[in-house]
C-alpha positions as CSV (number, residue, x, y, z in Angstrom):
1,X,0.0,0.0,0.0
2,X,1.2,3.7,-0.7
3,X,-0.2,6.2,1.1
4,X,1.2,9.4,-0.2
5,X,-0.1,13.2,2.3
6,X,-0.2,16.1,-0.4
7,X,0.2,19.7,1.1
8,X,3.2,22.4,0.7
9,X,4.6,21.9,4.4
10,X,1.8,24.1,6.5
11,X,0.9,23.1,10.3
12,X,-1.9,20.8,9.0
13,X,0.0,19.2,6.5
14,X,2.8,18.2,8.7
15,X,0.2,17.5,11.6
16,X,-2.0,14.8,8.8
17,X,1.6,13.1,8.1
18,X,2.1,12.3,12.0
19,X,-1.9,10.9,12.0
20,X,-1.3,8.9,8.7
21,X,2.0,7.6,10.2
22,X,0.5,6.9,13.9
23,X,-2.8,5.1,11.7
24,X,-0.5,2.8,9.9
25,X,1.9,1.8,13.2
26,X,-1.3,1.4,15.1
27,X,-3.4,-1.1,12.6
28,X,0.2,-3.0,11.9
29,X,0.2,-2.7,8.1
30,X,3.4,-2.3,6.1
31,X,2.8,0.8,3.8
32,X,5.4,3.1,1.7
33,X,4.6,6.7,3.5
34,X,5.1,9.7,0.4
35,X,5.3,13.4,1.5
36,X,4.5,15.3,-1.7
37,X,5.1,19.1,-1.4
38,X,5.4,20.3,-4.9
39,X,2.6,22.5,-5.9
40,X,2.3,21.7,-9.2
41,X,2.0,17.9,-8.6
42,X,-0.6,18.4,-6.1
43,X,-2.5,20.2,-8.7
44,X,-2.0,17.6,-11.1
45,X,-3.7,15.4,-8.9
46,X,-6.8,17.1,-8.6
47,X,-6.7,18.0,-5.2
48,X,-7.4,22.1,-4.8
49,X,-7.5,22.2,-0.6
50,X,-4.8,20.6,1.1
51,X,-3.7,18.8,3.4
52,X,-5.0,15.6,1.2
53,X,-4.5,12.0,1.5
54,X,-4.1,9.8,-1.4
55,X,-4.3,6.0,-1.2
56,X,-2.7,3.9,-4.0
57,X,-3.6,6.6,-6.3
58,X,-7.2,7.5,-5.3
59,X,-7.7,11.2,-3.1
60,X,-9.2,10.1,-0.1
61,X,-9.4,12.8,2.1
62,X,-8.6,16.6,1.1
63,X,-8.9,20.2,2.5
64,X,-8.9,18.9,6.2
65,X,-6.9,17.9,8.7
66,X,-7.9,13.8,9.7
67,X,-7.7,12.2,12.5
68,X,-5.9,9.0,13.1
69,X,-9.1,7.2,13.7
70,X,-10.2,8.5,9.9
71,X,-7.5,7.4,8.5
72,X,-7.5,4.4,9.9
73,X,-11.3,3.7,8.7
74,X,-9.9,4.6,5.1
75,X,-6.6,2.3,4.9
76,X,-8.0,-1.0,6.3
């Protein structure tokens, strides 16, 4: 699984990497974590509001900041 958190490095963005990194350690599951920063690549991608979660390929979450129990609900 690849699990890739799309924002340009704000409090949120940094805070959603954390909850996506404390999701995965707490459900066990071996997935390749992907900061992506670059603006243009995040706008590639569709996503407008950041931060944004994408999972293998597919925006799951975007223009909030999710908790680790969301995350969780969208990676199992």
């Amino acid at each position: 699984m690849k699990i890739e958190v799309l924002g340009t490095g704000c409090a949120k963005c940094r805070a959603t990497e954390k909850n996506v990194r404390k999701a995965v350690e707490e459900l066990g599951i071996q997935a390749e974590i992907v900061k992506v920063e670059d603006l243009q690549d995040i706008i590639n991608r569709g996503v407008m509001m950041t931060p944004a979660v994408v999972v293998d390929g597919e925006v799951k979450i975007s223009g909030h900041q999710p908790t680790v129990e969301e995350i969780k609900k969208i990676i199992k």
